[in-house]
N, C-alpha and C positions, 0 to 999 in steps of 0.2 A: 841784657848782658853785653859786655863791651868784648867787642873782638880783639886778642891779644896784636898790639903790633908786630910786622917783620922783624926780626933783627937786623942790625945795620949790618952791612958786609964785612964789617970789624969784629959782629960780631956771631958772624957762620964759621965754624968750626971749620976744619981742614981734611979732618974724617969723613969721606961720603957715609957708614953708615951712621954716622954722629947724623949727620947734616939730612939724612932720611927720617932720621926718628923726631930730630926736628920739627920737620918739616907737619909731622904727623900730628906734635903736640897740637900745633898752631896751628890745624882743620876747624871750622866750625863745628858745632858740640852735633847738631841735626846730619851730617857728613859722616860721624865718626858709625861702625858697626856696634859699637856696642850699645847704641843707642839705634840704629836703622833697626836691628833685627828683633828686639823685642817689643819694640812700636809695631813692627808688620805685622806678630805671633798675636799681639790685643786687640789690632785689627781684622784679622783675619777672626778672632775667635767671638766678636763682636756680629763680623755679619754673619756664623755659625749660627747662632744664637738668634739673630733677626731673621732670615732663615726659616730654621726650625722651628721658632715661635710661632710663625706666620703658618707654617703647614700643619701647625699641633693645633693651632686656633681652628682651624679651618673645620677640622673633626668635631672637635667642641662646639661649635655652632651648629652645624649639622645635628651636631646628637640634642641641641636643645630644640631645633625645628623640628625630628622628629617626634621627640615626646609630644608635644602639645598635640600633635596627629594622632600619636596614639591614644589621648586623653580624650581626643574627641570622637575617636572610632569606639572606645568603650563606652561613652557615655550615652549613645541611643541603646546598647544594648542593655544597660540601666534601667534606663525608661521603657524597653517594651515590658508590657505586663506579664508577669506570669501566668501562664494555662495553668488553672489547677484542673486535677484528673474531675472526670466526667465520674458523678457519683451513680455505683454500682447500683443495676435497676434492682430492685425491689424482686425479694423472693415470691415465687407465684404461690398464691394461696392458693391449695388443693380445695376444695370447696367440696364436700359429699354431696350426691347429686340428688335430683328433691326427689323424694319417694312417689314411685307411683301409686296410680293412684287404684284404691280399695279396687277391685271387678267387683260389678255390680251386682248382687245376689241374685242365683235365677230363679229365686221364689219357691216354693214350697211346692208339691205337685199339684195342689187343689187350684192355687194361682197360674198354672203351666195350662192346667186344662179349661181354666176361665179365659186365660189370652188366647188361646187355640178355637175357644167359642168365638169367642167376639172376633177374630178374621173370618171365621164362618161366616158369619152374620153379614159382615160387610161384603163380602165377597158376591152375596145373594141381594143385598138391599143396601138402602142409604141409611145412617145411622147420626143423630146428636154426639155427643159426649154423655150427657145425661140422658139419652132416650136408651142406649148401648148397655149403660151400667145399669137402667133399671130391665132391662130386655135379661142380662145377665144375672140379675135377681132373680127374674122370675123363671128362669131355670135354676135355683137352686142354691146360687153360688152369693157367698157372704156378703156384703158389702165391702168389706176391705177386700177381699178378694174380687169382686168385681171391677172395684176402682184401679184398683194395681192392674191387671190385665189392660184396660181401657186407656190407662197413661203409657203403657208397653205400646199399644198396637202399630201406631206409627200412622195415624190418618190425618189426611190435611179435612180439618172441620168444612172451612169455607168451600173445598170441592163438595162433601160429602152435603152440605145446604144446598148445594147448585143442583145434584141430582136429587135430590129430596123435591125438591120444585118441579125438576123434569117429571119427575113421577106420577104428581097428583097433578099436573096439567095433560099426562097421557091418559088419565080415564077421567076426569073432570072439568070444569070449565073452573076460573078464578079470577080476580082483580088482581089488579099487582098487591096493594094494601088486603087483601083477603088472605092473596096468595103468603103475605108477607106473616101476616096473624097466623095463619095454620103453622110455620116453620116455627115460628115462637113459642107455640103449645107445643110442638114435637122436643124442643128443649134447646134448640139452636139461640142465639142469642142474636141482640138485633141488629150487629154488624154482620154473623156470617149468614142472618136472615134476608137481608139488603144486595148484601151481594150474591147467594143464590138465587133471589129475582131477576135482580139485575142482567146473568147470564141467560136465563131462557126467553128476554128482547121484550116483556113487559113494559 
């Protein structure tokens, strides 16, 4: 843009406020206000704007750093496994409780007074199993009633062999194999025959 020349001194008016307003036409266009002040009002609203962007960004970045943070604080908690509940123990089965057991018949009175012989007997002598029931025969008492008293009595055989041996070596003399034969006739068998030898040092 060409800058308006001076006018020649011919041709400045005589009027100073002529020759002012003049003066004013003829400013460069960048001089003039009505061009300063709304250039400063676009500048000014320019770095508003740069400015404020710059502090509005700042939040927005911020809030996209935090999310990823919280993406990745929730996503172990993803991954732990679920507890599932501990499954309720089992109702306790009442079980009815096993029936006692029958008591054992105490025999008829014929069998009460057969068991009552036969501790007699033992109490006074050495007795078999078999020497005992036929001993209780011959007083009287049945065989099934003898038997049954003799399974009651409660005697260890193998003692009752040991003193059968003491016996017939206290009035007579014996072998051990003689001694051993006669407890075998008495009805003892050949183990608790062996071993009531055995104890009187044959």
């Amino acid at each position: 843009m060409t800058q308006p020349f001076p006018p020649s001194p011919q041709q400045q008016p005589a009027d100073p406020k002529a020759a002012k307003a003049l003066k004013k036409a003829q400013r460069p266009w960048y001089k003039k206000k009505r061009f300063i002040i709304p250039l400063a009002l676009v500048l000014l609203i320019i770095l508003g704007q740069a400015v404020g962007g710059g502090s509005e960004e700042e939040p927005a970045a911020q809030e996209t750093t935090a999310a990823p943070a919280a993406e990745e604080s929730e996503e172990p908690s993803a991954a732990e496994p679920t507890q599932e509940p501990a499954p309720a123990p089992p109702a306790p089965t009442t079980e009815a409780p096993a029936p006692a057991p029958a008591p054992e018949p105490e025999g008829t009175v014929s069998q009460q007074n057969a068991l009552s012989k036969a501790q007699d007997y033992l109490d006074y002598s050495a007795f078999s199993a078999s020497g005992l029931v036929s001993q209780l025969e011959f007083e009287g008492f049945s065989t099934e009633d003898a038997t049954w008293a003799v399974e009651r009595v409660g005697a260890d055989w193998n003692e009752q062999a040991a003193r059968k041996a003491q016996e017939y070596l206290d009035y007579s003399s014996f072998s051990r194999s003689g001694l051993k034969d006669q407890l075998i006739f008495e009805g003892f068998t050949p183990d608790q025959a062996e071993y009531g030898v055995s104890q009187t040092g044959l």
